[in-house]
TORGU-555860 format. One record per residue (C-alpha): residue in one letter; y, x, z. Coordinates in steps of 0.25 Angstrom, whole numbers, plus 2048, in hexadecimal, padded with zeros to 3 digits. Last residue first. Layout:
REM TORGU-555860
(pt 'A' (Y X Z))
...
This chain:
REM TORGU-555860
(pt 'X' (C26 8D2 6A3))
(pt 'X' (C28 8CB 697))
(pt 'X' (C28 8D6 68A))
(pt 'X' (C32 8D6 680))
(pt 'X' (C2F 8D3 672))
(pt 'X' (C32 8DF 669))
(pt 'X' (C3C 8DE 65D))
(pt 'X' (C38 8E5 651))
(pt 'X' (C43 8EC 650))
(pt 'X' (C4D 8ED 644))
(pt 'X' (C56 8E4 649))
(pt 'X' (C59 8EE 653))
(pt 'X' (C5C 8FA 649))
(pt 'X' (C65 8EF 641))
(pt 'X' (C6D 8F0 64F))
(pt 'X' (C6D 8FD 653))
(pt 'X' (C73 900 644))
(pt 'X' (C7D 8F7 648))
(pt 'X' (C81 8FC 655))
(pt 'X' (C81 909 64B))
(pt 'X' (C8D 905 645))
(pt 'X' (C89 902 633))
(pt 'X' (C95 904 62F))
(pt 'X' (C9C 8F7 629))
(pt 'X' (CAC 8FE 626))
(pt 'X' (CB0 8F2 62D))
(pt 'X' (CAB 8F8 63B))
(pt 'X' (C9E 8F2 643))
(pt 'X' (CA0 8F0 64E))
(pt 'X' (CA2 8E1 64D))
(pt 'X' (C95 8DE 646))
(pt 'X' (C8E 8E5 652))
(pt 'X' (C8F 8D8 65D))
(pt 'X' (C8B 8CE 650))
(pt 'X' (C80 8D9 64B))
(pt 'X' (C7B 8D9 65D))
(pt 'X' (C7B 8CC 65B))
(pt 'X' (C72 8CB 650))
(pt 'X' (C69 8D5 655))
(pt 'X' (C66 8CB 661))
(pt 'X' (C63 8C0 659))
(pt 'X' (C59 8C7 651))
(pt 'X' (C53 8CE 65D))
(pt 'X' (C50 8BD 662))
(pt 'X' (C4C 8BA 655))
(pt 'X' (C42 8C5 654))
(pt 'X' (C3D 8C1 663))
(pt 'X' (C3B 8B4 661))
(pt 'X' (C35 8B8 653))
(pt 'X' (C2A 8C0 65B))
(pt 'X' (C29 8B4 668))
(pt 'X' (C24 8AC 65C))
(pt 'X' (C1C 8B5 655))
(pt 'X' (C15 8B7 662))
(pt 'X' (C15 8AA 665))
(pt 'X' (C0E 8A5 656))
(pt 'X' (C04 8B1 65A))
(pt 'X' (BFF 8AB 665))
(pt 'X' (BFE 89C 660))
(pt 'X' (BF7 8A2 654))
(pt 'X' (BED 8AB 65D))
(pt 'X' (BEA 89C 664))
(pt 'X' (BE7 894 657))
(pt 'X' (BDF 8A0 651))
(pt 'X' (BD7 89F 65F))
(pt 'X' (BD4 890 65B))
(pt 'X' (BD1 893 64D))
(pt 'X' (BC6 89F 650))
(pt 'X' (BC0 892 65A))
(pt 'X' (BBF 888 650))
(pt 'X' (BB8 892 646))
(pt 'X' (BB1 897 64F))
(pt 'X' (BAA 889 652))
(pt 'X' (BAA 886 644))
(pt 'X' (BA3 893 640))
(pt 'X' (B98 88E 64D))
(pt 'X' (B97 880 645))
(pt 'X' (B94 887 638))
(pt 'X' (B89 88E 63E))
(pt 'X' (B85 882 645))
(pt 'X' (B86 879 637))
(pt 'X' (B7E 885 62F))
(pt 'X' (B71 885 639))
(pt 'X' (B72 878 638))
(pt 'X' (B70 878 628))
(pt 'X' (B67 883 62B))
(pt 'X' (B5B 87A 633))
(pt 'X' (B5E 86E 629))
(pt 'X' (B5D 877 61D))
(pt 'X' (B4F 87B 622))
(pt 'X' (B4B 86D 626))
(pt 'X' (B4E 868 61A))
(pt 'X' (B46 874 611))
(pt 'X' (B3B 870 61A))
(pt 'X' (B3B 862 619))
(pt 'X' (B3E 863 608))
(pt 'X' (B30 86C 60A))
(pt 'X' (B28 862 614))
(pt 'X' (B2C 858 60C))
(pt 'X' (B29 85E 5FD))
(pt 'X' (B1C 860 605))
(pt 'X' (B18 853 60C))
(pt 'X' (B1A 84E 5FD))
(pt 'X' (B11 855 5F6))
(pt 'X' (B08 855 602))
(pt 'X' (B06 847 604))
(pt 'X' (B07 844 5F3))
(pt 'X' (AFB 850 5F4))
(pt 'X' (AF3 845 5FE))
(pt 'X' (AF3 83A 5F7))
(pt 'X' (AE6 839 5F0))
(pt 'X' (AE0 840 601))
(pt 'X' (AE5 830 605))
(pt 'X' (AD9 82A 602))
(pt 'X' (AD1 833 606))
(pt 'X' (AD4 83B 615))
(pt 'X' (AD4 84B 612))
(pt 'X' (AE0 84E 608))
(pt 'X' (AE8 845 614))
(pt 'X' (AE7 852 61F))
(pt 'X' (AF0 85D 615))
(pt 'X' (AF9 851 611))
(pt 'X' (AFB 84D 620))
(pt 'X' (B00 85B 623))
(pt 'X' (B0A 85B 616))
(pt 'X' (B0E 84E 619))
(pt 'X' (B11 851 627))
(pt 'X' (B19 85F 624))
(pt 'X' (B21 858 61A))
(pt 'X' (B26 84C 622))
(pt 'X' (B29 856 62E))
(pt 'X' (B32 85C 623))
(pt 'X' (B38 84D 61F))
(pt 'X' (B39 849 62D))
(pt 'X' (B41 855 633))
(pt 'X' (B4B 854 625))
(pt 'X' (B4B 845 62A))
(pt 'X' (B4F 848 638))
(pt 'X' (B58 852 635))
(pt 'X' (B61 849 62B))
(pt 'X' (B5F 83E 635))
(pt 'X' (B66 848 641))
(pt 'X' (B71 84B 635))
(pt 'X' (B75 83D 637))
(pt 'X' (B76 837 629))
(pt 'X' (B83 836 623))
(pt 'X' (B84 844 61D))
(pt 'X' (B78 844 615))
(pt 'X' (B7D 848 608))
(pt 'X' (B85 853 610))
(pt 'X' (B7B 857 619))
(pt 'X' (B81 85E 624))
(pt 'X' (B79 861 630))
């Protein structure tokens, strides 16, 4: 329960007294109805009833928005709960995909080093004239791949 005005009493006082204050109600109403008959206290009798009924109606009214007020806080506990636990396997898929990406620049970097020689091995077949040689042509086709990781066996 979560009153925010009654926040540093224990919420078990706060359903005690909501429990009393409608029980409060339901008494006076039922003493009120019996009390019109004895004498001396029948002149007070509709103060009785007045009173046992704005209880029994504020009692009411609490115990209603106690009942719902719980019903809210599991609710939100269970949401809590998934919420934890949707986290927790977000954390995991993350790590997972952080590999991945990491083994795919691995890979890109390790294609890009590999092109680079070749250029270097290349470079000096290439005539003074710079005609594009078809070594070279292999090579820009290369780099052009996506490069594919290799499978362990």
């Amino acid at each position: 329960m979560s009153y925010l005005f009654l926040s540093f009493i224990p919420a078990a006082w706060i359903a005690y007294v909501i429990h009393a204050i409608f029980f409060a109600g339901v008494i006076g109403l039922v003493v009120g109805g019996f009390a019109s008959k004895i004498p001396f206290i029948s002149a007070y009798v509709n103060i009785v009833k007045a009173v046992a009924g704005i209880l029994f109606v504020i009692g009411l009214f609490l115990e209603g928005y106690n009942f719902a007020s719980q019903e809210w806080i599991a609710e939100s506990q269970r949401y809590q709960e998934q919420v934890r636990l949707a986290e927790e396997k977000s954390k995991e898929v993350n790590t997972q995909i952080q590999t991945v990406y990491r083994d795919k620049v691995k890979i890109v970097k390790e294609q890009e080093i590999i092109i680079k020689e070749k250029i270097k091995e290349v470079e000096k077949i290439i005539d003074a004239k710079c005609e594009v040689t078809p070594e070279s042509i292999q090579i820009l086709n290369q780099a052009a791949k996506t490069p594919v990781k290799e499978e362990k066996k």
